[in-house]
N, C-alpha and C positions, 0 to 999 in steps of 0.2 A: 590234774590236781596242781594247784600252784603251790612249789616247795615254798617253806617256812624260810622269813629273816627274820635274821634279830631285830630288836625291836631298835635299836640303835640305827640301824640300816633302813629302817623303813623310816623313822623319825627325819633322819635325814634326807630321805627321797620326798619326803611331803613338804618339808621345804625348801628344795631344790623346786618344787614344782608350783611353788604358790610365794617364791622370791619371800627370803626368808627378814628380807628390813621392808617388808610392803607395810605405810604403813605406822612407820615408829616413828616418835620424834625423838630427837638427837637432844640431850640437855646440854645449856650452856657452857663452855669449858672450866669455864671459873665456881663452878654450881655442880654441887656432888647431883650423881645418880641417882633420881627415887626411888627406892629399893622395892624390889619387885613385890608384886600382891599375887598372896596362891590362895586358892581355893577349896575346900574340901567337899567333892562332890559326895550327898548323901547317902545314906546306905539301901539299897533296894531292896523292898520289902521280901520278902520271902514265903511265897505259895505254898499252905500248907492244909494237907489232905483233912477234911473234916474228920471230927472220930467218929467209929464206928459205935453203931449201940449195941449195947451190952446185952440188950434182951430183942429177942427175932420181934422185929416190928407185927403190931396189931393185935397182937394178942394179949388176951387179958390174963387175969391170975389162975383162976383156973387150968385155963388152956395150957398155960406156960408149966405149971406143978405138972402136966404130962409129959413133959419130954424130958426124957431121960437126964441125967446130969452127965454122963458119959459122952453123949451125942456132940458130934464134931460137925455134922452134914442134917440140916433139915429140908426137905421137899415139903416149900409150902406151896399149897393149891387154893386159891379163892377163887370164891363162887361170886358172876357178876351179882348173882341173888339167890335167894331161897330157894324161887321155884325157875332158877335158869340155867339152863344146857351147857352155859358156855360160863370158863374159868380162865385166870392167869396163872401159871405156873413161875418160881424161883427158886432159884437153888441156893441156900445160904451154905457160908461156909465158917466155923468158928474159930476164930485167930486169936492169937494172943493178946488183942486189944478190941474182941468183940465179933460182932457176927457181920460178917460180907455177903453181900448179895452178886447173886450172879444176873443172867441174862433172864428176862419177861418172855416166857413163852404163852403163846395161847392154846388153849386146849379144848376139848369137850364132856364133862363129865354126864350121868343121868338125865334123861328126858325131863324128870321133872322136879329137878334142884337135890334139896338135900335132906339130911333125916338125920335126927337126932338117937331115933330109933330103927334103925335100916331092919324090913321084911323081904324075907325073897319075892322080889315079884314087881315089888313095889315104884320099880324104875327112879330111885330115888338114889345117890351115892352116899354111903356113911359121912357122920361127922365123930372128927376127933385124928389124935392123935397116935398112928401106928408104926411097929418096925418096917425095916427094906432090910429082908433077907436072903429069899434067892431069884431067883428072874429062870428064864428060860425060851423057848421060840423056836419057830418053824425053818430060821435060817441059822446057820454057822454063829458060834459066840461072836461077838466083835470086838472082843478084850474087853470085860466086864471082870471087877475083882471078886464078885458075886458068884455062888455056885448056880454052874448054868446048865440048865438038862434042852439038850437039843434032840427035836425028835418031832414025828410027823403027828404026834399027839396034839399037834397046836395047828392043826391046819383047820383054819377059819372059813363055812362055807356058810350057805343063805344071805339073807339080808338082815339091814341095821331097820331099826324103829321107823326111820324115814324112808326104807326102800332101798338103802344105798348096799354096795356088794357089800361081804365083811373081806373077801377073797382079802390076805394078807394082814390084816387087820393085826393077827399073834405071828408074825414072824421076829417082832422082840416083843416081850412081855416083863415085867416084874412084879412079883408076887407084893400084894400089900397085906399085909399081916393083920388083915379083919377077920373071924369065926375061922382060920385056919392053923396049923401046925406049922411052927417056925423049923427052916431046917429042913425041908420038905420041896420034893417038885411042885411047883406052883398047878400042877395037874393032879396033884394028892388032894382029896374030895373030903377026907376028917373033919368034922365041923363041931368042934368045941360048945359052941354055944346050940346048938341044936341044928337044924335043917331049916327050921323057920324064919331064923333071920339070917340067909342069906349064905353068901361067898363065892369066891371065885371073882375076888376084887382087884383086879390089875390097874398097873400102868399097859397100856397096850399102844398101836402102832393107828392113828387116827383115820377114820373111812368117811370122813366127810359128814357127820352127824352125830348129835347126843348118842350114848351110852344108854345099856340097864342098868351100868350102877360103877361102871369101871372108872378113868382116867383116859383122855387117851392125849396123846403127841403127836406131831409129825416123824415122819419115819427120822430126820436127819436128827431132831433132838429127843428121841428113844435112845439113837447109840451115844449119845453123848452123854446123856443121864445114867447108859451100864456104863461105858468106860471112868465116868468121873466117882459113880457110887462104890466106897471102899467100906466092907464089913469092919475095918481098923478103927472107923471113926462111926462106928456107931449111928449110921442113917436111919432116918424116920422121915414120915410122910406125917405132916398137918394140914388136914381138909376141912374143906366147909367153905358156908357164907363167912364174911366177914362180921355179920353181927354173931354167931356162934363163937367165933375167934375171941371174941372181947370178954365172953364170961370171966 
């Protein structure tokens, strides 16, 4: 590291080095000095962060009358389409000057987009807006502020819709609060709205192909969505197509 001079010292050395009368002309003896001209160089502009908005982008009024006024954290999920396997996942975060987005993850929801009206069976993923209340999985918590039930209860076997193993598929999971009991291991089978339409709707750990009806992630942003998701701020999941979103 080069130690600091003053600036008097360095002033000086630059004209020591660049002959400090290179250059000038000497006015006549008899003839005062032109009195020098300074300059005032302008002021540079100053880079300033866009604002954030006030309301989670894409959604329309309905949509938005769902989420909570508490919620600090929303997981939103959009669907490339209706009837499409594949979604982007973001994590907003609510600031005191509006809602920030995190990182675009990509995902895989139901084989066969989405439902307004989700039926067990149907291989279709709910739409709308739900709590994040506790998670759980086949491996060790990874520091989730979420209650986490670890147990061999999640051990994922057969294959996906396409063939693919599930082997590991629930080693993190988190419970998305469709036809189930909040408060509950995401393995508690209670189903409020009946048997008929469905449950056992997770975030889960992605195997390389559409869902019946879950969320899934890669393994490395599954822990990153337990560690970051805090009960304090009130998380929710908002799913669907994007034309559902606009209601």
């Amino acid at each position: 590291m080069i130690p600091h001079k003053p600036r008097a010292v360095l002033l000086a050395t630059s004209l020591l080095l660049t002959g400090c009368g290179a250059g000038a002309v000497a006015a006549p003896r008899d003839q005062p000095a032109a009195p020098a001209r300074t300059t005032t160089a302008p002021p540079r502009p100053t880079a300033t962060a866009p604002p954030l908005p006030q309301r989670l982008p894409g959604l329309g009024p309905e949509t938005l009358a769902e989420v909570p006024a508490a919620t600090r954290q929303a997981v939103v999920v959009t669907g490339h389409g209706k009837d499409s396997a594949r979604s982007d996942v973001v994590l907003y975060e609510r600031t005191g000057t509006g809602w920030k987005a995190g990182e675009h993850w990509p995902a895989h929801n139901a084989l066969r987009g989405w439902s307004g009206h989700h039926r067990a069976g149907d291989l279709r993923s709910p739409v709308g807006v739900f709590t994040l209340s506790d998670a759980g999985g086949l491996r060790p918590d990874p520091g989730t502020r979420l209650p986490y039930d670890h147990g061999r209860g999640f051990t994922a076997t057969g294959t996906g819709v396409e063939g693919e193993p599930l082997a590991g598929s629930f080693d993190y999971v988190i419970a998305i609060d469709y036809n189930r009991r909040p408060g509950t291991s995401p393995l508690d089978w209670t189903r409020p709205l009946g048997a008929g339409r469905g449950g056992g709707i997770w975030f889960h750990v992605d195997h390389g192909g559409p869902t019946q009806g879950c969320v899934s992630l890669s393994r490395e942003h599954m822990r990153t969505l337990l560690r970051t998701l805090d009960p304090r701020r009130h998380p929710v999941v908002v799913m669907g197509d994007a034309a559902s979103f606009a209601r």
